[in-house]
PDBQT receptor file of N, H, CA, C and O in Angstrom, charges set to zero:
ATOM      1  N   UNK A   1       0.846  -1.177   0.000  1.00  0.00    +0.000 N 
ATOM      2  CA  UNK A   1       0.000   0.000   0.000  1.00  0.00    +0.000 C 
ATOM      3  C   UNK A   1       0.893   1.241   0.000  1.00  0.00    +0.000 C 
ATOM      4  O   UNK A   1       1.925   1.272   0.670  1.00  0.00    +0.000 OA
ATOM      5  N   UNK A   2       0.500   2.229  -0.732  1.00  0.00    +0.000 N 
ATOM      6  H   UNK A   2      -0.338   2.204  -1.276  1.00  0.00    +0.000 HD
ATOM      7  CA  UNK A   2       1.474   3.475  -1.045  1.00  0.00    +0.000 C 
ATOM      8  C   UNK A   2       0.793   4.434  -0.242  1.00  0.00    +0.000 C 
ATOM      9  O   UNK A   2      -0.138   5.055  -0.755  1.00  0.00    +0.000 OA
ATOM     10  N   UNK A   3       1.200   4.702   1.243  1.00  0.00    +0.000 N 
ATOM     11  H   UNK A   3       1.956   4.197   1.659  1.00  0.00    +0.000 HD
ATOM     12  CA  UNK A   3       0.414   5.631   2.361  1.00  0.00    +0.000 C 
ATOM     13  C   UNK A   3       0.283   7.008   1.336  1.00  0.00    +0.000 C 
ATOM     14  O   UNK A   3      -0.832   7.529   1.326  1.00  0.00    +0.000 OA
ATOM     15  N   UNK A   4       1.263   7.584   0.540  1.00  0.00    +0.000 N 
ATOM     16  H   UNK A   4       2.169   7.160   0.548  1.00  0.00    +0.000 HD
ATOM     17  CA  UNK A   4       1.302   8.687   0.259  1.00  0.00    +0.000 C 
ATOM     18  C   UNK A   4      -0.165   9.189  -0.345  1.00  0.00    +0.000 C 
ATOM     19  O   UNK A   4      -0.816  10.106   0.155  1.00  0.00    +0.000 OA
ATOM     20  N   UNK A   5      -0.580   8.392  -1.555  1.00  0.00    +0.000 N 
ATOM     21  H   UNK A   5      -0.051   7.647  -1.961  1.00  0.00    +0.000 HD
ATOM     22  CA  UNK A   5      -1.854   8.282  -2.093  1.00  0.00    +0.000 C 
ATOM     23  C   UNK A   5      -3.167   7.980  -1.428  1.00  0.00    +0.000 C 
ATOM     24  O   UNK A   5      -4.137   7.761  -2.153  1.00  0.00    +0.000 OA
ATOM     25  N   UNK A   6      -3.323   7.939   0.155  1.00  0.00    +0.000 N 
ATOM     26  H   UNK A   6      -2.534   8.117   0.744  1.00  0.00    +0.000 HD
ATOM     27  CA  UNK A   6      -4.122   7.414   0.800  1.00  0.00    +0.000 C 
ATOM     28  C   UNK A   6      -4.842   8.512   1.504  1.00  0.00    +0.000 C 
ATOM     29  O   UNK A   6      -4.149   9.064   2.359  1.00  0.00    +0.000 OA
ATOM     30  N   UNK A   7      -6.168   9.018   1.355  1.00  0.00    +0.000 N 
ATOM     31  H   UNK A   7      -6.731   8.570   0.660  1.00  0.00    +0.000 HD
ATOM     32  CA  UNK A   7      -6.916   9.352   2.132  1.00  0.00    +0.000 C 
ATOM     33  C   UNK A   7      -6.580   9.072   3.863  1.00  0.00    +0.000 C 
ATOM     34  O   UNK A   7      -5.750   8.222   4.185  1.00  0.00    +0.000 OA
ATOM     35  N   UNK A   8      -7.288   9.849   4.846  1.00  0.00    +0.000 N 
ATOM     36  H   UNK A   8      -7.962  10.540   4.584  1.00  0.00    +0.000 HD
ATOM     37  CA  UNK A   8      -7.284   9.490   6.178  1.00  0.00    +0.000 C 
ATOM     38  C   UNK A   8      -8.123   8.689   6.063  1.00  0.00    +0.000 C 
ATOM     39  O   UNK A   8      -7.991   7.675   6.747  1.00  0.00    +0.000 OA
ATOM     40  N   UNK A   9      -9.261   8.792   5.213  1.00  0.00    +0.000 N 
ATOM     41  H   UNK A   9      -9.368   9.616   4.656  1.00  0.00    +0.000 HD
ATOM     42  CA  UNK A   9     -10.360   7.918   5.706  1.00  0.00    +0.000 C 
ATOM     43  C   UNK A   9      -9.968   6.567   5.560  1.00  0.00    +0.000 C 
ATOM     44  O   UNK A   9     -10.273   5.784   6.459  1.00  0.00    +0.000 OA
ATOM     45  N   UNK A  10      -9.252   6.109   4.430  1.00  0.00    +0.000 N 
ATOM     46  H   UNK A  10      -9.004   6.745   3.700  1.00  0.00    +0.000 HD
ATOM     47  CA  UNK A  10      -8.681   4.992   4.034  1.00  0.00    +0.000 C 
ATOM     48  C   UNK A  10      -8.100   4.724   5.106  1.00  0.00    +0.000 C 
ATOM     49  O   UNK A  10      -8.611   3.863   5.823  1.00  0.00    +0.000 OA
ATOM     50  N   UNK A  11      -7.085   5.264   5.451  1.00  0.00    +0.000 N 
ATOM     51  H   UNK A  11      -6.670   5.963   4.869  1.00  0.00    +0.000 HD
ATOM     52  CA  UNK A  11      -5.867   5.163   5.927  1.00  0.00    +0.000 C 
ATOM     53  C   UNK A  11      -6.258   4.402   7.557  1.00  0.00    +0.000 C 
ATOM     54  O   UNK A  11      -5.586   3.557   8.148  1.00  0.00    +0.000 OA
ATOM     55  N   UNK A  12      -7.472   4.993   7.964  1.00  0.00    +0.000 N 
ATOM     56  H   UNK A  12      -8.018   5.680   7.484  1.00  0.00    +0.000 HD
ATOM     57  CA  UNK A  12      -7.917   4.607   9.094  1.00  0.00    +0.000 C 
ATOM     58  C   UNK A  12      -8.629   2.891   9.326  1.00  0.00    +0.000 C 
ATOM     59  O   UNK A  12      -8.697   2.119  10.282  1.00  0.00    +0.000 OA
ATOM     60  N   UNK A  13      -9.133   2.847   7.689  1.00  0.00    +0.000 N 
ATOM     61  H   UNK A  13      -9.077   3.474   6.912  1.00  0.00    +0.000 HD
ATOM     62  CA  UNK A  13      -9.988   1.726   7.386  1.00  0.00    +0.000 C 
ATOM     63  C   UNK A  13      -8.849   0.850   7.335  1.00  0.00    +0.000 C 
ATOM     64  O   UNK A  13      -9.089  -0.343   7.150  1.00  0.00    +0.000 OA
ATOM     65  N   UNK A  14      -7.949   1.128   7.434  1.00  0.00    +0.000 N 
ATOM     66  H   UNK A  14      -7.755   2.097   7.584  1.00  0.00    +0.000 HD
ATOM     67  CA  UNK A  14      -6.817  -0.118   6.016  1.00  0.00    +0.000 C 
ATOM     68  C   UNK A  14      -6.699  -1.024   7.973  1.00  0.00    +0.000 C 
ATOM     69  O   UNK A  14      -6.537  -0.572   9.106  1.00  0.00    +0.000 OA
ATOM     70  N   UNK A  15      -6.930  -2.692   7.273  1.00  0.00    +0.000 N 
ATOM     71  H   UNK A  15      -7.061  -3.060   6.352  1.00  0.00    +0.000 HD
ATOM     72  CA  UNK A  15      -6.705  -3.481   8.375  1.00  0.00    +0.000 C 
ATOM     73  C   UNK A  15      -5.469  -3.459   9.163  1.00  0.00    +0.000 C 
ATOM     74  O   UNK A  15      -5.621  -3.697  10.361  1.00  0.00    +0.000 OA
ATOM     75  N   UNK A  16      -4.244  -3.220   8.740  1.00  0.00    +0.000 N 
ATOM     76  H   UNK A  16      -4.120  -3.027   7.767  1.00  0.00    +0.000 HD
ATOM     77  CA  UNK A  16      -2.928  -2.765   9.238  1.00  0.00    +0.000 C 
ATOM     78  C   UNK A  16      -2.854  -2.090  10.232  1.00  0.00    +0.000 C 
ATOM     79  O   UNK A  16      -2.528  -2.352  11.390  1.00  0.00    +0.000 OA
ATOM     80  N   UNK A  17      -3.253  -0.970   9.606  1.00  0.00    +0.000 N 
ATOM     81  H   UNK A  17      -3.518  -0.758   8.665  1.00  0.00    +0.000 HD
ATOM     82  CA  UNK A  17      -2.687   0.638  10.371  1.00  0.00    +0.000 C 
ATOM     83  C   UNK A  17      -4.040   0.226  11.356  1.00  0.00    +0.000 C 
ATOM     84  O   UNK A  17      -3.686   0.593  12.476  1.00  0.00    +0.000 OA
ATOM     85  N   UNK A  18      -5.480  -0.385  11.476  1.00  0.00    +0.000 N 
ATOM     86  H   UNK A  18      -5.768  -0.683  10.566  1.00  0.00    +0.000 HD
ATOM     87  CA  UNK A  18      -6.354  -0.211  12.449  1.00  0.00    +0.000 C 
ATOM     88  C   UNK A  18      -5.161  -1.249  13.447  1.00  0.00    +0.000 C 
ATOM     89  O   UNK A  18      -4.854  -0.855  14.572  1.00  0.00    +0.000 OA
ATOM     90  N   UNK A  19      -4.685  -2.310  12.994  1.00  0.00    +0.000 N 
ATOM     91  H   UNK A  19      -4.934  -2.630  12.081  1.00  0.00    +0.000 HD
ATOM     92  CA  UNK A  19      -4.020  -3.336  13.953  1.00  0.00    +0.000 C 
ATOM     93  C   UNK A  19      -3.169  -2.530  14.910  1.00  0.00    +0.000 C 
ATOM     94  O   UNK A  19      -3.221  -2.369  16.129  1.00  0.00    +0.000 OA
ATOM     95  N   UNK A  20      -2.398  -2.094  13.992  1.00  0.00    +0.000 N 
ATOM     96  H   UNK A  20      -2.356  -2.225  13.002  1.00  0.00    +0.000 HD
ATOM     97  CA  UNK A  20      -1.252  -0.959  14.677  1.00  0.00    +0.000 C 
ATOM     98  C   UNK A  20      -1.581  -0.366  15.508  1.00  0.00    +0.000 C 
ATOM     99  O   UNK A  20      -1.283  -0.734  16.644  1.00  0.00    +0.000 OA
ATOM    100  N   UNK A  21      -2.399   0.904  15.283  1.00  0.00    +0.000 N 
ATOM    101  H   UNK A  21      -2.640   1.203  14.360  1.00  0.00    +0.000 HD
ATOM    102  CA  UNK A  21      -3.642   1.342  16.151  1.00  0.00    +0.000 C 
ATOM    103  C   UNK A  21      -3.921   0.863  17.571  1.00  0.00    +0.000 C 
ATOM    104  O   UNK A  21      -3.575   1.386  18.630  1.00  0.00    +0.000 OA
ATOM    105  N   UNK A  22      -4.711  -0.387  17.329  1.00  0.00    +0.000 N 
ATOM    106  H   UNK A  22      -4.992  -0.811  16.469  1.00  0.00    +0.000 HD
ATOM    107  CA  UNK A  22      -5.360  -1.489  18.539  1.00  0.00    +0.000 C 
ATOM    108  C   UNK A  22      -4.046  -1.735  19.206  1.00  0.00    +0.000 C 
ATOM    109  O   UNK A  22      -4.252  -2.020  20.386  1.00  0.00    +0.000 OA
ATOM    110  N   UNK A  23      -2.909  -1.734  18.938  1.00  0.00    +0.000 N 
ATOM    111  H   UNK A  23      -2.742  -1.503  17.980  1.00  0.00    +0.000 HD
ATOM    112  CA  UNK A  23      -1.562  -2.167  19.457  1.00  0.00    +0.000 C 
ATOM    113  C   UNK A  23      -1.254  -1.488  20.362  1.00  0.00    +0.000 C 
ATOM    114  O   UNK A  23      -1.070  -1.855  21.523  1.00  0.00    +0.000 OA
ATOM    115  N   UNK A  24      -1.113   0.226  19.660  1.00  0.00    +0.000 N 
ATOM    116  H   UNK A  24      -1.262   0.525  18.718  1.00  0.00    +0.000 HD
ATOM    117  CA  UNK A  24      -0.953   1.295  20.399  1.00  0.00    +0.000 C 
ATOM    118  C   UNK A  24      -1.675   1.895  21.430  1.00  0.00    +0.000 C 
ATOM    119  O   UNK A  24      -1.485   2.804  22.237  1.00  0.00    +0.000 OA
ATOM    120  N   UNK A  25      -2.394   1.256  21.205  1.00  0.00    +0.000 N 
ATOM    121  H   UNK A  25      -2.548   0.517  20.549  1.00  0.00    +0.000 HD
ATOM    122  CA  UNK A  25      -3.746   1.539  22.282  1.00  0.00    +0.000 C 
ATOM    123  C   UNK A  25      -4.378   2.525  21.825  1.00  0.00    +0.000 C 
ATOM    124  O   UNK A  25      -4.944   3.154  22.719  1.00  0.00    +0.000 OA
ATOM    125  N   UNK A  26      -4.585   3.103  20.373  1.00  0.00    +0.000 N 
ATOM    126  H   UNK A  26      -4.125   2.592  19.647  1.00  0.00    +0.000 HD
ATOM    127  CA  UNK A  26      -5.340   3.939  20.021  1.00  0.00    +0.000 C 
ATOM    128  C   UNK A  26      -6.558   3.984  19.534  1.00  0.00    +0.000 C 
ATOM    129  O   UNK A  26      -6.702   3.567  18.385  1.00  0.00    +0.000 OA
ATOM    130  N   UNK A  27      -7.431   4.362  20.077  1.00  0.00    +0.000 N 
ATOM    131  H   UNK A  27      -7.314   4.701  21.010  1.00  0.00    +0.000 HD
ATOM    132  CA  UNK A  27      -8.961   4.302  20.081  1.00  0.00    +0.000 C 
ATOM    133  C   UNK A  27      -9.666   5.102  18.789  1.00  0.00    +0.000 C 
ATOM    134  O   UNK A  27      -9.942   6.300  18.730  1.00  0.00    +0.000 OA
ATOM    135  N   UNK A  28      -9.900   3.914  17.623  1.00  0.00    +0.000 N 
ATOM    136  H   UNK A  28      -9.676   2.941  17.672  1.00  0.00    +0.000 HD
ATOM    137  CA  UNK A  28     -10.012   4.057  16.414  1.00  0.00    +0.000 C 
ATOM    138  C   UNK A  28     -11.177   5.227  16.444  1.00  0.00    +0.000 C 
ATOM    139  O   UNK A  28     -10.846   6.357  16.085  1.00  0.00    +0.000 OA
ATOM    140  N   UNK A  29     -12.397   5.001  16.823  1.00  0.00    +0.000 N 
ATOM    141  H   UNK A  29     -12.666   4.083  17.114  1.00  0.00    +0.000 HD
ATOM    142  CA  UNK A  29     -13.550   5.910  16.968  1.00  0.00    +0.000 C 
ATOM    143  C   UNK A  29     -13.019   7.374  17.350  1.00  0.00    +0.000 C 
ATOM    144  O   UNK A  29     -13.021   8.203  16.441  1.00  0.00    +0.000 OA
ATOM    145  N   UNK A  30     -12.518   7.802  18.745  1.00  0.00    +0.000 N 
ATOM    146  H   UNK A  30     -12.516   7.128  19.484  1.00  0.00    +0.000 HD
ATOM    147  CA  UNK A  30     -11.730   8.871  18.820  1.00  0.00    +0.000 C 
ATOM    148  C   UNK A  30     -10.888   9.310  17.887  1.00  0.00    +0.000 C 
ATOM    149  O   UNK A  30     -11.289  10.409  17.505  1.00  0.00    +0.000 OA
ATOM    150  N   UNK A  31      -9.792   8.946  17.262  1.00  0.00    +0.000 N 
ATOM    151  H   UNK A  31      -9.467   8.052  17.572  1.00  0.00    +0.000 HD
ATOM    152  CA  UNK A  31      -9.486   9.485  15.741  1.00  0.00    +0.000 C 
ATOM    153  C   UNK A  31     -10.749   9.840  14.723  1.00  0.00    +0.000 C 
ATOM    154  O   UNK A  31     -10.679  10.936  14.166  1.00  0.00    +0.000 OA
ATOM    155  N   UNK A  32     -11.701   9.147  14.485  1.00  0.00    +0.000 N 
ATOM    156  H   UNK A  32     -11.758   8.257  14.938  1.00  0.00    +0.000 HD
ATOM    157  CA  UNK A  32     -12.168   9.282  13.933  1.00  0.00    +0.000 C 
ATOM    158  C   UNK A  32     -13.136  10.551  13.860  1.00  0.00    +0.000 C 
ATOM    159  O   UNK A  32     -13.303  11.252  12.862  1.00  0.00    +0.000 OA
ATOM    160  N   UNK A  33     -13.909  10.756  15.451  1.00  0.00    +0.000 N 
ATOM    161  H   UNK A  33     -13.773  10.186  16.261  1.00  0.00    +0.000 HD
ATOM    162  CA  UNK A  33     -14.508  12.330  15.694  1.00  0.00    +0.000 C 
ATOM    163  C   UNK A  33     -13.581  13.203  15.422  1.00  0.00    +0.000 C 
ATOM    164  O   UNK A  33     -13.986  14.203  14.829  1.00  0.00    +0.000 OA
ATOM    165  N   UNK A  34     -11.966  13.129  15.768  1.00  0.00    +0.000 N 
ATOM    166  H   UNK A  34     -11.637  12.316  16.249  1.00  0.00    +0.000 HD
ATOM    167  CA  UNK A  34     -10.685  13.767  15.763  1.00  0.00    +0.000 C 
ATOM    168  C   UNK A  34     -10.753  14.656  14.635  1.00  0.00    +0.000 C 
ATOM    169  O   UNK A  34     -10.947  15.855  14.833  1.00  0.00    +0.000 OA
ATOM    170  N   UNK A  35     -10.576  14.067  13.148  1.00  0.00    +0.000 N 
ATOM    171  H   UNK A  35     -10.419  13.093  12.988  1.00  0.00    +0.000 HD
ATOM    172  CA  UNK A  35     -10.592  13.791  12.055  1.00  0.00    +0.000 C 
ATOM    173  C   UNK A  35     -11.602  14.652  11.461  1.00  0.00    +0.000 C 
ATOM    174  O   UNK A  35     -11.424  15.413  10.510  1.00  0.00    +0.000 OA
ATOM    175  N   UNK A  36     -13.028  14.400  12.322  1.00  0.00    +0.000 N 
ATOM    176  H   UNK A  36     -13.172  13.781  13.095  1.00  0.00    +0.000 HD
ATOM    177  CA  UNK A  36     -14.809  15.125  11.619  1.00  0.00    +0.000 C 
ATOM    178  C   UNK A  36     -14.106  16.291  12.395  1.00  0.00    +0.000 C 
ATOM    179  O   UNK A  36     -13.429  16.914  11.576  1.00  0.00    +0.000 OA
ATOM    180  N   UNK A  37     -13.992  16.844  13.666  1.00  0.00    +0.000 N 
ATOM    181  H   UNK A  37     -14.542  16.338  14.331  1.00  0.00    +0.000 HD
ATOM    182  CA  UNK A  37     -13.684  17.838  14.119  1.00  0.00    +0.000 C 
ATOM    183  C   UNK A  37     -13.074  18.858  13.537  1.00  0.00    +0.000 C 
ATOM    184  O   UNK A  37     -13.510  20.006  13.451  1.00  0.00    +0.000 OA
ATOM    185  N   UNK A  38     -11.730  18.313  13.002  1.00  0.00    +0.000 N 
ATOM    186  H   UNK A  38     -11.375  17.381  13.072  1.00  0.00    +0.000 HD
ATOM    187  CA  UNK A  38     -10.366  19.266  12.542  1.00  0.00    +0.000 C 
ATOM    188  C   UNK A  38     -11.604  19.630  11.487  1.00  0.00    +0.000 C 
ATOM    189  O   UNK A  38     -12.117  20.737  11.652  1.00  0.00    +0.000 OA
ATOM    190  N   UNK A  39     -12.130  18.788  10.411  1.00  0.00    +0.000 N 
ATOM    191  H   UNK A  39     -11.714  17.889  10.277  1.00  0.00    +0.000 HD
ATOM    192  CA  UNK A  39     -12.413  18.901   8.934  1.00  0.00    +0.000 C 
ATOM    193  C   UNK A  39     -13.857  20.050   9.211  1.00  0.00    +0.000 C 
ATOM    194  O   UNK A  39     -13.934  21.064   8.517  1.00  0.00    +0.000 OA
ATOM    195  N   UNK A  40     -14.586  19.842   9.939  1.00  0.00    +0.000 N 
ATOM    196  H   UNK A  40     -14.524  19.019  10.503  1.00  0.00    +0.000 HD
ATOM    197  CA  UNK A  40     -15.773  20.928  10.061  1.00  0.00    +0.000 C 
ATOM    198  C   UNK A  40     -15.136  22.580  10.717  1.00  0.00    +0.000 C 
ATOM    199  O   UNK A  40     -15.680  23.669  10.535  1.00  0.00    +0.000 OA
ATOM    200  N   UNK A  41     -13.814  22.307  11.518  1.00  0.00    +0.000 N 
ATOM    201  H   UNK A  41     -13.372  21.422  11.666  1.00  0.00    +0.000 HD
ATOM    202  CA  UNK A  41     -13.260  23.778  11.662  1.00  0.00    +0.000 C 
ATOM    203  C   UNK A  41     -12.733  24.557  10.281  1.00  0.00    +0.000 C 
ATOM    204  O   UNK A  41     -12.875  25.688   9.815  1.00  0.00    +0.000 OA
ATOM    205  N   UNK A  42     -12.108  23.446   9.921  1.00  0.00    +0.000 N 
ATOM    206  H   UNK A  42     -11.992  22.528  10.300  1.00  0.00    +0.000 HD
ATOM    207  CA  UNK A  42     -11.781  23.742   8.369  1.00  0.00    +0.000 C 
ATOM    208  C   UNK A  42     -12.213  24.406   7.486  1.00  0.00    +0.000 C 
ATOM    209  O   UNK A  42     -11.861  25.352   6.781  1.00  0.00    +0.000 OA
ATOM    210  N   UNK A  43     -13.490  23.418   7.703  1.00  0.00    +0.000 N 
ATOM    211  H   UNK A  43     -13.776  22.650   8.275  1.00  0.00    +0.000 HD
ATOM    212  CA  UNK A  43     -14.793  24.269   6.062  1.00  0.00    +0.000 C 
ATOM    213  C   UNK A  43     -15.016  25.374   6.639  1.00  0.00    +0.000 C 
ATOM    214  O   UNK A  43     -15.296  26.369   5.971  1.00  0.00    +0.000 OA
ATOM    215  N   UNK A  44     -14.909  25.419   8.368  1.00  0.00    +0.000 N 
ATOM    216  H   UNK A  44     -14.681  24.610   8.911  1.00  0.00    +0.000 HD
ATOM    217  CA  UNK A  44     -15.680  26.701   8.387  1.00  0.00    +0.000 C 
ATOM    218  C   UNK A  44     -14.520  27.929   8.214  1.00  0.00    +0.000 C 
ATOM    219  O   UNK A  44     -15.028  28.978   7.819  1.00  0.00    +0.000 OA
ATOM    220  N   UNK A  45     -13.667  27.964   8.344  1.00  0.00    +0.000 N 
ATOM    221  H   UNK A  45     -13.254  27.111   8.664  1.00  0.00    +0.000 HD
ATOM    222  CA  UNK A  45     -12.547  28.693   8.352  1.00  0.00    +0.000 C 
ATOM    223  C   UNK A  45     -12.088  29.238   7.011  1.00  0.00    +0.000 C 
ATOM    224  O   UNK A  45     -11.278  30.166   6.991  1.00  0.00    +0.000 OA
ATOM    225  N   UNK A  46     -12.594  28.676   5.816  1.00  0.00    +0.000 N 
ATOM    226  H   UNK A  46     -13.251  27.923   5.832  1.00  0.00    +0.000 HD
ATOM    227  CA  UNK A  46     -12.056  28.479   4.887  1.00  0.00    +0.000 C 
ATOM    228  C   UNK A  46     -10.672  27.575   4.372  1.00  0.00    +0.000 C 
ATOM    229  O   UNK A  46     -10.018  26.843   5.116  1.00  0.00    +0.000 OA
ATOM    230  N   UNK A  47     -10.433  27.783   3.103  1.00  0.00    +0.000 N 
ATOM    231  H   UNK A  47     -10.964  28.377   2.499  1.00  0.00    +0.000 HD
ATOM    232  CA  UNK A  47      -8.997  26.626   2.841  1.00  0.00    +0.000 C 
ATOM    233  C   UNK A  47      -7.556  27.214   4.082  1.00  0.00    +0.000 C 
ATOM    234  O   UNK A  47      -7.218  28.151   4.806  1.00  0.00    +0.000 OA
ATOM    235  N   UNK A  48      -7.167  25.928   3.635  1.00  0.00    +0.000 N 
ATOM    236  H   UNK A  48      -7.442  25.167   3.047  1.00  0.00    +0.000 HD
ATOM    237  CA  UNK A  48      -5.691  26.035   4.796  1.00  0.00    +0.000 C 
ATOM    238  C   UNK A  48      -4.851  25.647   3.785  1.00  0.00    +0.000 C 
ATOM    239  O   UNK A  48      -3.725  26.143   3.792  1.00  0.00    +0.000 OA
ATOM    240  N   UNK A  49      -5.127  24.911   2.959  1.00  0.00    +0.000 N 
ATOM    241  H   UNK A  49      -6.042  24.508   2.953  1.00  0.00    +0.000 HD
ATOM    242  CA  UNK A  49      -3.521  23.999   2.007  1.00  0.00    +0.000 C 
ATOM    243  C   UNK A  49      -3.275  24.996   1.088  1.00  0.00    +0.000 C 
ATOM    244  O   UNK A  49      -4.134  24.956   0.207  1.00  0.00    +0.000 OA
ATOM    245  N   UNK A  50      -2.765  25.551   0.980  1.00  0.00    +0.000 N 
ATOM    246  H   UNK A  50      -2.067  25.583   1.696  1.00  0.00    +0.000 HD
ATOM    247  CA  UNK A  50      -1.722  26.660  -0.100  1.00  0.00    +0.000 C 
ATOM    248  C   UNK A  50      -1.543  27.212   0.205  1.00  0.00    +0.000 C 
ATOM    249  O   UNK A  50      -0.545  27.733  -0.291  1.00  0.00    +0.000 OA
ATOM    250  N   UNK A  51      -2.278  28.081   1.642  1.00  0.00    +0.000 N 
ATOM    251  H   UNK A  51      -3.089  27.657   2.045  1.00  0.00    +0.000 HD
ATOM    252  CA  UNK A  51      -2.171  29.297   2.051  1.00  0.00    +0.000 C 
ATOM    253  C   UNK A  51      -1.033  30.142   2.907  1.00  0.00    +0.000 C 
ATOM    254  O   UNK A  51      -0.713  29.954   4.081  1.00  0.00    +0.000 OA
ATOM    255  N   UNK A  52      -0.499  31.160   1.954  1.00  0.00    +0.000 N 
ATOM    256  H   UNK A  52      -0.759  31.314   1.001  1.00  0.00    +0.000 HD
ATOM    257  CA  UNK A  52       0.619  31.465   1.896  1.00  0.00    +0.000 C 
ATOM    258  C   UNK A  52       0.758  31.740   3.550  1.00  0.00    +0.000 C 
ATOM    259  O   UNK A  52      -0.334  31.852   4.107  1.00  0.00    +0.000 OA
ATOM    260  N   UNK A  53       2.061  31.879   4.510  1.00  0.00    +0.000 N 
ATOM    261  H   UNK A  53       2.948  31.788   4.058  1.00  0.00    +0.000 HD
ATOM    262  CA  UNK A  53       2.130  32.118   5.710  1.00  0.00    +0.000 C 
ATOM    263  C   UNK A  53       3.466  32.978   5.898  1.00  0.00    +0.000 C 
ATOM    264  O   UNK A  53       4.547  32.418   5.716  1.00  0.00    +0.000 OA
ATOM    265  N   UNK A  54       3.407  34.484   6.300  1.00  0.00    +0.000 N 
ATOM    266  H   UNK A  54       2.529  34.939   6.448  1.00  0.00    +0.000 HD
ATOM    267  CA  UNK A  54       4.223  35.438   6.188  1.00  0.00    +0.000 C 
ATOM    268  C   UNK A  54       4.693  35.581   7.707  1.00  0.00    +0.000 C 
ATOM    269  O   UNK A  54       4.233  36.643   8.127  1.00  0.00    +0.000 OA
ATOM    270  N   UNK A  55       5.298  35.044   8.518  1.00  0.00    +0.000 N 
ATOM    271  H   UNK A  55       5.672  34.181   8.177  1.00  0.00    +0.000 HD
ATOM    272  CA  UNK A  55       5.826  34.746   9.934  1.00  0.00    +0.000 C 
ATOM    273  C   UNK A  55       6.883  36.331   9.924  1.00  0.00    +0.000 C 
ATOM    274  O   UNK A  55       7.056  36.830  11.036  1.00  0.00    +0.000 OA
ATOM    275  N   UNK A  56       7.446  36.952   8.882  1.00  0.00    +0.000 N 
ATOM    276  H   UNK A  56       7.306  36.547   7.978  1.00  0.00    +0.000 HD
ATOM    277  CA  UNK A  56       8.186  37.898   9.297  1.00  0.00    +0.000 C 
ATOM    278  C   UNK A  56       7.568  39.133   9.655  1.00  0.00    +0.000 C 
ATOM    279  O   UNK A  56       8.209  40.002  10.247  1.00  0.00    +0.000 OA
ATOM    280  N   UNK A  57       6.134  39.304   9.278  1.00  0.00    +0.000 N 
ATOM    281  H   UNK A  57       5.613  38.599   8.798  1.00  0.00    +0.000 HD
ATOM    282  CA  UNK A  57       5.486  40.283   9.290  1.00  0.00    +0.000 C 
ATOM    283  C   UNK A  57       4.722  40.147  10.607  1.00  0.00    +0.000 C 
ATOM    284  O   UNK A  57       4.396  41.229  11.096  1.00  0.00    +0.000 OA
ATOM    285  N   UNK A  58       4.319  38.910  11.375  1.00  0.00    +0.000 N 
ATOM    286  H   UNK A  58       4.584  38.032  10.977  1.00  0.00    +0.000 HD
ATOM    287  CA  UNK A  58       3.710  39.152  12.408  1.00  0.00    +0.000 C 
ATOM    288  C   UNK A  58       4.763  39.976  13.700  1.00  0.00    +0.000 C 
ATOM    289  O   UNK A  58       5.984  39.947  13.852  1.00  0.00    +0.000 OA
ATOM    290  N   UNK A  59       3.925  40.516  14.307  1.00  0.00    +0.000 N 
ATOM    291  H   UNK A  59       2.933  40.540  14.183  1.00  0.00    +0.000 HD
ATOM    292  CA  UNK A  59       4.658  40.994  15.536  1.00  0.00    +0.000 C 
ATOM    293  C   UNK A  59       4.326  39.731  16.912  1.00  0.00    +0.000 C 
ATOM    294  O   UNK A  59       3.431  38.900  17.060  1.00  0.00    +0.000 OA
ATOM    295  N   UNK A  60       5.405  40.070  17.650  1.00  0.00    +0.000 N 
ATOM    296  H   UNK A  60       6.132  40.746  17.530  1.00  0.00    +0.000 HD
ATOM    297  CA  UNK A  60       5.585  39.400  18.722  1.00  0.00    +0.000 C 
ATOM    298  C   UNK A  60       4.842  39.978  19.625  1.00  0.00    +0.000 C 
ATOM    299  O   UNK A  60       4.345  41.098  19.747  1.00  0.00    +0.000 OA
ATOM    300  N   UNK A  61       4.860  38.593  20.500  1.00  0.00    +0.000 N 
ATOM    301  H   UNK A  61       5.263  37.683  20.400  1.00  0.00    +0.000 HD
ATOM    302  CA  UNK A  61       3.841  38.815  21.393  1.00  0.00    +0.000 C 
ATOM    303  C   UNK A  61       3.993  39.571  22.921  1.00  0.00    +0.000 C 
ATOM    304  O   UNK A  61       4.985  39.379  23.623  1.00  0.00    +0.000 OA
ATOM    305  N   UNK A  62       3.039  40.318  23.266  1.00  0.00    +0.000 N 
ATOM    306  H   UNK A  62       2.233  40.473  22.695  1.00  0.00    +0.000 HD
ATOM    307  CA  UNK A  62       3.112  41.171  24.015  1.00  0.00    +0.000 C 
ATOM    308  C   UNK A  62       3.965  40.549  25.059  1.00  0.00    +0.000 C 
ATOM    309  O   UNK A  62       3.946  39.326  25.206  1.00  0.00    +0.000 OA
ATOM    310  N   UNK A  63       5.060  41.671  26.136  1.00  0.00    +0.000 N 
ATOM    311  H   UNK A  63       5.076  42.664  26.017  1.00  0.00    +0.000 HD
ATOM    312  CA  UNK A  63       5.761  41.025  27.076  1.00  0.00    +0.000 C 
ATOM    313  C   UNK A  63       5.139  40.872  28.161  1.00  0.00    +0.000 C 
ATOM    314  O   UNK A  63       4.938  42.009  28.588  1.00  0.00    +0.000 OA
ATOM    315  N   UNK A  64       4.539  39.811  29.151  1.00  0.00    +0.000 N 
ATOM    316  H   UNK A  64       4.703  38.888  28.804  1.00  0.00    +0.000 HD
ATOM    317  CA  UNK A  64       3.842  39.851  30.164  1.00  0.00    +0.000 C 
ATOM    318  C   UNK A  64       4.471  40.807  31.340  1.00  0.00    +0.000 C 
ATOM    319  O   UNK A  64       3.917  41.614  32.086  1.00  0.00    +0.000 OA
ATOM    320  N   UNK A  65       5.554  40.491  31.245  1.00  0.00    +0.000 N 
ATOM    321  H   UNK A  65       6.004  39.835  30.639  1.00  0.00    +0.000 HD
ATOM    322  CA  UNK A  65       6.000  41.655  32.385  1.00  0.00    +0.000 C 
ATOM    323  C   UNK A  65       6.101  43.053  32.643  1.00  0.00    +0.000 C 
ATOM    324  O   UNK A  65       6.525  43.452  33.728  1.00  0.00    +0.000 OA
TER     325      UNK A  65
């Protein structure tokens, strides 16, 4: 299987990576709300993948002291 080409959704389904998972003790269902969560902040936010990110222009953050 070529992970690169793989959906999460796949990726979650594929019998392997769920084994792996169950190994790790990771609780397939919880990824899975994980997953609906990130993706509904997303839509609502608009796109994230291309979007250019200009780190020299932000200012730093206020000094608490």
């Amino acid at each position: 299987m070529d992970i690169a080409g793989c959906s999460l959704a796949e990726l979650i389904d594929d019998p392997l990576i769920n084994l792996l998972m169950k190994s790790d003790g990771v609780n397939r269902r919880e990824v899975q709300l994980l997953l609906e969560r990130v993706a509904r902040t997303a839509s609502a936010s608009g796109p994230i993948c291309g979007t250019p990110v200009n780190h020299r222009n932000t200012k730093p953050a206020a000094d608490p002291r």
